[in-house]
N, C-alpha and C positions, 0 to 999 in steps of 0.2 A: 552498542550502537557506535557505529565510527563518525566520526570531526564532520564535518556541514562544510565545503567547501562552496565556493560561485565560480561557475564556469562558462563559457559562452561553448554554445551549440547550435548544432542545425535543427531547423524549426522541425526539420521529421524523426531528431531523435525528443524531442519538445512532445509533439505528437504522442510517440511510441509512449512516452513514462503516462501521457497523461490518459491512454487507451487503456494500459495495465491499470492506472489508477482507477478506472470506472469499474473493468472487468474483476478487480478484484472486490470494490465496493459493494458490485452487484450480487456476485456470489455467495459472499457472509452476509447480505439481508437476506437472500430468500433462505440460506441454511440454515439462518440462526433467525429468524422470522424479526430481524430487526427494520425497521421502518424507516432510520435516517444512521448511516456512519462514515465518520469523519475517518480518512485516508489521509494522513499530512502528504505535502508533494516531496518529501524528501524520503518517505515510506516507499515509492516506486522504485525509484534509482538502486536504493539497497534491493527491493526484491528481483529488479534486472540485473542490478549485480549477482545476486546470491546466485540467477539460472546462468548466467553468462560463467559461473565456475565451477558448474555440474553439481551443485547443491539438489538433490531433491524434493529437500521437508526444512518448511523456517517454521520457528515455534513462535507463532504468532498469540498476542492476547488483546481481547477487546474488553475493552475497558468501560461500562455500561456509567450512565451520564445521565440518564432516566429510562423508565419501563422499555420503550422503544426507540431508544438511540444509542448510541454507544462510539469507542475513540479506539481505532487498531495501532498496535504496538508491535513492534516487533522483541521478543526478547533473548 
């Protein structure tokens, strides 16, 4: 995982991280039939970065917190 930086942006790239943050939240409940998972907001930016450099597969892992919740990671 790279360095955590603060930056000022426009509130439509604000938007865009926090659209990937849902859409990807949403995807690994119903896949993985989880009922609550946490997305940190600095998980998006990395995974807009990783398509913004032609990455096609990040090796993600969820990290299970009780029966139906769980913490995504990237590794």
């Amino acid at each position: 995982m790279g360095k955590t930086i603060r930056i000022q942006v426009d509130e439509s790239l604000k938007d865009v991280l926090e659209k990937l943050r849902r859409e990807v939240s949403l995807g690994l409940k119903q896949k993985y039939g989880i009922e609550e998972i946490i997305v940190p907001r600095t998980l998006s930016s990395q995974i807009l970065a990783a398509k913004m450099q032609g990455k096609k597969v990040l090796n993600l892992k969820i990290s299970k917190t009780s029966m139906n919740k769980g913490f995504l990671e990237i590794l």
